[in-house]
N, C-alpha and C positions, 0 to 999 in steps of 0.2 A: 668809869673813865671815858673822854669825849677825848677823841684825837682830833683837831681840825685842821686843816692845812689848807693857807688862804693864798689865792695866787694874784698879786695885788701891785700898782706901778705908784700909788700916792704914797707919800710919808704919814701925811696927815690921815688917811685911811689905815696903816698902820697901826697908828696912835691908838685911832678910835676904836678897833678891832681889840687892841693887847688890853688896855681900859675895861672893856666886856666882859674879855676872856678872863681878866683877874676877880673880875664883878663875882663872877659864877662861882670861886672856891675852885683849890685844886685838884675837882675831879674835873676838869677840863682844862684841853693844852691846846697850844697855836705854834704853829711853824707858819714860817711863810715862805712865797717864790718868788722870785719879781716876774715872772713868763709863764707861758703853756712849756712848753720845752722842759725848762728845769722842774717844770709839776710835772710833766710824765716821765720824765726820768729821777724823784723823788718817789713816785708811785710803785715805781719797779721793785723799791726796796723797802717802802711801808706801805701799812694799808689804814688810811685814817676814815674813820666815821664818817667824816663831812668834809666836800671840799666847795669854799668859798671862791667864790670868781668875779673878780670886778667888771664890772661889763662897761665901759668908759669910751668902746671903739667902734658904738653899731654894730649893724648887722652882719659884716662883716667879720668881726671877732666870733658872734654867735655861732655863723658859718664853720670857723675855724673848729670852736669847739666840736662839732658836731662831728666834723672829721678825725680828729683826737680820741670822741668816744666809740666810734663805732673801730678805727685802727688800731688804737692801745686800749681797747677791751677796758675801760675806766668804768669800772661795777659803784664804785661807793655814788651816795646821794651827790649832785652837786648845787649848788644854791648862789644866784648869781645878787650882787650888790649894787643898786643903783642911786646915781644921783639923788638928790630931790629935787629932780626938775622935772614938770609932767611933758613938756614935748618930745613927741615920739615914743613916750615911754611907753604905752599900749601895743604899741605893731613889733618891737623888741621884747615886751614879754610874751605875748604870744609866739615870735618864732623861737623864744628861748626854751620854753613849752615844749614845742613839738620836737628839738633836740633831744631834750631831755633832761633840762636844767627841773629841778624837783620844788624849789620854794626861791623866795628872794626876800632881801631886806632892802633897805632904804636909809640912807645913808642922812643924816648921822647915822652908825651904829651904834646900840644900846643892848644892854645886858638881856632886860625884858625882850627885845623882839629876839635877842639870841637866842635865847633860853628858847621864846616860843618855836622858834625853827625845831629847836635839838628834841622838843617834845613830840611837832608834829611828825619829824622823822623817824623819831622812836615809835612810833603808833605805828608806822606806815614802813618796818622795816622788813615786813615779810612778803614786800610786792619788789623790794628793791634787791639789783642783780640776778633778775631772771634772765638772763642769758643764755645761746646755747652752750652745749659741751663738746670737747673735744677729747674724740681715742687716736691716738695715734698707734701705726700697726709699725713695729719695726723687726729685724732680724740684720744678720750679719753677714750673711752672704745670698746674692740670689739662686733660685731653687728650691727654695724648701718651703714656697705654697703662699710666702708671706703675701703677695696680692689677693691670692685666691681667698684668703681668709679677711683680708678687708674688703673688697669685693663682694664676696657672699654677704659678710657680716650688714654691709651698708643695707643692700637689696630687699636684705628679709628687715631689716629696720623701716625703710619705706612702706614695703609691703606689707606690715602688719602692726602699723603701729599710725597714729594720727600726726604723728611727728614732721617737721621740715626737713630731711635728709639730703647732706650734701657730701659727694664722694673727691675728695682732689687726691687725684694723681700729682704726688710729689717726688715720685721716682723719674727724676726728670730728663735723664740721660735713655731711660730706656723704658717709660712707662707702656702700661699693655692694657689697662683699664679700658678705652675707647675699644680695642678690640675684643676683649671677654666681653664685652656688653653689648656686642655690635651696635657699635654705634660710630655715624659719621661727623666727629662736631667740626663747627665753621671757627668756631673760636679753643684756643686752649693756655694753659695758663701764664705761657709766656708774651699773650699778645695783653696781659693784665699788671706789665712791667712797666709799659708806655703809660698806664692808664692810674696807676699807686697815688698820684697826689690827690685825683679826682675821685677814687672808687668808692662808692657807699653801697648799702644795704643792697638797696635797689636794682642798682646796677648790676652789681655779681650775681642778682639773681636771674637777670634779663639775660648774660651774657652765657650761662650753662646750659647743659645739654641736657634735655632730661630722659630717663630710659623707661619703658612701659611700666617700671613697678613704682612710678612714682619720684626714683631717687632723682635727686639733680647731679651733674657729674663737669667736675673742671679737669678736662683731660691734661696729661703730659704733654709738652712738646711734641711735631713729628719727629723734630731732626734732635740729637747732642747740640750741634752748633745753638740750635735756637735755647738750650738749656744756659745759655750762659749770659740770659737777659736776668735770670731768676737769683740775686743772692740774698743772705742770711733775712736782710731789713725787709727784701720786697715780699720775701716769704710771711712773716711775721703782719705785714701789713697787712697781706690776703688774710691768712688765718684769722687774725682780729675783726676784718669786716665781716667774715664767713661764719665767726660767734656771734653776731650779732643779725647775721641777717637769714641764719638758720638754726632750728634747734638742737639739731645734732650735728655735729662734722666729721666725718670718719679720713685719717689721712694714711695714703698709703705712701711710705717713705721710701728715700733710697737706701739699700742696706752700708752704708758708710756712715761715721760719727764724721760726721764732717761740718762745718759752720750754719749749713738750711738745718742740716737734720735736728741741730741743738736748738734752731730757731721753733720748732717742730715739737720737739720736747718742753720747750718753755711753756708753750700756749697749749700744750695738754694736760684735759684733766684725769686721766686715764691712759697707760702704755699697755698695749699688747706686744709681749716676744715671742715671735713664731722662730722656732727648731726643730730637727725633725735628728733622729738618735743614729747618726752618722760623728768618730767621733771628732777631726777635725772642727765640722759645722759645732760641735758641743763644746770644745773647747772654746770657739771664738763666743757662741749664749755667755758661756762663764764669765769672761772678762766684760761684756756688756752689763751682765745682771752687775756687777763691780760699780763700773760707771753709773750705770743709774743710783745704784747704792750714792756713792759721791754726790749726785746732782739732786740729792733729796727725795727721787723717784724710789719709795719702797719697797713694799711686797703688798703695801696697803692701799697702792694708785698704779700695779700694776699687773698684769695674770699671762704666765707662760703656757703656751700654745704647744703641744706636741704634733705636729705636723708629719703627712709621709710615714706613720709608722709601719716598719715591717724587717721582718725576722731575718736576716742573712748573717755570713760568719764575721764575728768578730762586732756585731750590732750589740747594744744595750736596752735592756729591756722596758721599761715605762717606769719603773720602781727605780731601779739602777740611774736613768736619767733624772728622778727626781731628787735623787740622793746627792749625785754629781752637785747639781744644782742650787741644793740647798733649800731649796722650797717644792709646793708641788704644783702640778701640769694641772692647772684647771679642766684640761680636754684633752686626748688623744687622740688622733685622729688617724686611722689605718690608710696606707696608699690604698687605690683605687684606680683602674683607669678610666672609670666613667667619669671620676674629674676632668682629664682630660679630654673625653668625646664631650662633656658641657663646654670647656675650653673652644676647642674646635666648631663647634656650632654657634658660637656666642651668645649662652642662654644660662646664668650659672645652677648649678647642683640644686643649690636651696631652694629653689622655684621648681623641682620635680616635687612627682606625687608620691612619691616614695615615704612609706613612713619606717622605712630599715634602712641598714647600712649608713654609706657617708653623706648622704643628705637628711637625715635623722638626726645623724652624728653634727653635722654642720649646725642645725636650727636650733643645738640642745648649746652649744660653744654659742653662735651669738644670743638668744636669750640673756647665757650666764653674762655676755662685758654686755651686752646693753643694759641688766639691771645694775651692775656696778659701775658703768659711765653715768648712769641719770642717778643713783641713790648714793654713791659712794662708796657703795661695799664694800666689806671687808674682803679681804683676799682670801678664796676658797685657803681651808687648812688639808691638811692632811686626811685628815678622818673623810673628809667630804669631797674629796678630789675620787674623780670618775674617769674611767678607760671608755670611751665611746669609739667603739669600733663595730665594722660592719661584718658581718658573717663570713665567710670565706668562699660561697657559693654565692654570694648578692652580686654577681656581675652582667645583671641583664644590660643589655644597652640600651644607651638613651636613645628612646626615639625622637626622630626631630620634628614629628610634630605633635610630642604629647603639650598636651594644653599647660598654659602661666597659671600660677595659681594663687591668688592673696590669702589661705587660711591659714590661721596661727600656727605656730609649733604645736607638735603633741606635748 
């Protein structure tokens, strides 16, 4: 079955389109839009094979589209439909090209050149929606490491992998990324609120910061005040160009189920929940893991973080938290204060030499979500879930000038 959906302003194009569509037998269907608009918010709710675009309006419409794919993350092939009039029609397929328009017909439409699209497309579907991925890191209350864990996770993604690595700070009231990474940026994400109807690839990528291991970084606001340039759409818009204009996205969110953060969830392909076995902090994981439940976020696009582990009265112990739970901790991760002295120096964990303790413990957790943010993976089970913790004597301190280091995990 060929789902098409054709975003189309003639009648008479129409016509000639549902004519085609019936040509081919009913393994092929047509909706239509009359707009971009009602095609990306049709697209929200289905995903068709092919989407048809009458290109009737110049270069300017071209433009349009471009903007549309890199902000609403528009993965399927699209194929634009032109007059049959040859002027100008060469400088419009070519920039239609370089957006990303994938084939075109010419108008009349006919079944035969339909068909030939649906076949070249079918040939050519394993180069179509390469895009990058997005993990989104969240938890329910701050404290319990959840930046440190997207942080680390980004750095050693950079640093050891050939990948485009982009870190946004979407803890916007109180992000700390710029500073675990010491870094000074000139720009940060709320100065990309002015800038939403214009942003493309390009641009977000001019506008980050980037830090010695490679990663690129869209800090938080300085101030709250300036956090209140950033809501649900402008959020959504960045992430969308951010798929597209890197290959992986790591976002560190704010810990609230609030309207960014759903925004946040939507464009992720991948959730990480960091908790640490304190049990208020575990009841609020509980009712999260819920919600996500509800928003179709499972146990199969998501991996629970045990963060901060450590033994005091009335604590739960890794098994016990997993059972609370209902699923199991991908990782465990024992407190440590040398997290804190890498904090302090703005150098993270994962970038020491250490192959013990919690930066062993850190390289062996992101491995696990970056092979399940890039392949899909299934979600560790039980049998396979790991206590990575660091010995109870690994407390040398970090020195501040042991050397960066890009070698893979052990």
């Amino acid at each position: 079955m060929t789902q098409i959906l054709a975003v189309i302003q003639s009648d008479a194009l129409e016509v000639e389109l549902n004519a085609a569509v019936s040509a081919l037998g009913e393994q092929t269907t047509l909706n239509t839009c009359p707009d971009l608009a009602s095609s990306v918010s049709h697209l929200r709710h289905e995903a068709p094979d092919l989407l048809i675009v009458e290109l009737s309006e110049g270069s300017d419409q071209v433009r349009e589209w471009q903007h549309a794919i890199e902000v609403h993350d528009i993965a399927c092939p699209i194929i634009g439909i032109l007059d049959d009039d040859p002027e100008g029609t060469d400088e419009l397929l070519v920039e239609a090209v370089r957006v990303g328009f994938r084939d075109f017909l010419r108008r009349p439409a006919s079944a035969g050149e339909l068909a030939g699209v649906i076949r070249r497309i079918d040939k050519a579907k394993p180069e179509v929606g390469n895009r990058g991925r997005l993990l989104a890191v969240v938890s329910t209350k701050g404290g319990v490491g959840k930046s440190t864990i997207a942080i680390n996770t980004a750095v050693h993604a950079a640093a050891t992998t050939n990948q485009r690595v982009l870190l946004v700070d979407a803890s916007l009231q109180l992000g700390v990324s710029a500073s675990l990474l010491n870094l000074t940026p000139t720009i940060t994400i709320a100065d990309l609120a002015s800038m939403q109807e214009r942003l493309d690839a390009t641009m977000l990528r001019e506008v980050t910061t980037q830090h010695e291991s490679g990663l690129h970084v869209l800090p938080a606001p300085p101030t709250p005040a300036e956090a209140s340039e950033i809501d649900d759409t402008c959020m959504s818009i960045i992430l969308g160009v951010a798929k597209s204009a890197y290959d992986l996205v790591i976002v560190d969110s704010f810990p609230l189920l609030d309207a960014t953060t759903l925004a946040i969830l939507d464009r992720a392909d991948h959730v990480c929940v960091v908790t640490e076995n304190v049990v208020p902090t575990l009841t609020g994981t509980a009712a999260m893991l819920k919600t996500l439940d509800q928003l179709d976020v499972g146990t199969s696009n998501r991996t629970l973080v045990l963060n901060r582990h450590q033994r005091c009265a009335g604590s739960l112990s890794a098994s016990e938290v997993e059972q609370q739970m209902g699923e199991p901790a991908a990782a465990v991760i024992k407190h440590d204060r040398r997290v804190l002295e890498a904090a302090n120096l703005g150098r993270p964990i994962i970038l020491s030499r250490s192959k013990l303790g919690v930066a062993r413990a850190m390289r062996t957790m992101a491995n696990g979500l970056l092979a399940k943010v890039s392949a899909g993976a299934p979600h560790t089970t039980q049998a396979d879930s790991q206590t990575l913790v660091q010995p109870e004597n690994d407390h040398a301190p970090l020195s501040e000038d042991q050397p960066f280091t890009q070698t893979a995990a052990e």
